[in-house]
C-alpha angles and dihedrals in degrees: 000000000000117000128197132188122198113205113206106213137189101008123149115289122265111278099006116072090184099069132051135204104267149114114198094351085299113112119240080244095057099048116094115249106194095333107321130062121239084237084062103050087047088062095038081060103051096042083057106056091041123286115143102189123030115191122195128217116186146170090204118136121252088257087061095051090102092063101048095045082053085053100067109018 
């Protein structure tokens, strides 16, 4: 059986619609935390225990682009 997983990313914060999860148009997912982002782990994860395909939404700028593609390749 083939599992996939999809990861929403950069959407406006719980409980408050006006502002998203972001610092500097990067979201917190997508910035490296001692040398990983969170985004990365996530997929390390799923790729362990068995996902063959992650897929990546994300509300992130164009100039954040760069993070989100590291995140999940």
């Amino acid at each position: 059986m083939e599992l996939k997983a999809l990861i929403l990313v950069g959407g406006p914060a719980v409980g408050n619609p006006q502002t998203p999860e972001m610092i500097a148009g990067v979201p917190f997912a997508c910035l490296d935390v001692l040398g990983a982002t969170v985004l990365e782990r996530i997929a390390q994860r799923l790729r362990a225990v068995g996902i063959s395909q992650v897929s990546l939404i994300s509300a992130a700028s164009v100039d954040a682009r760069i993070h989100v593609d590291r995140a999940v390749h």
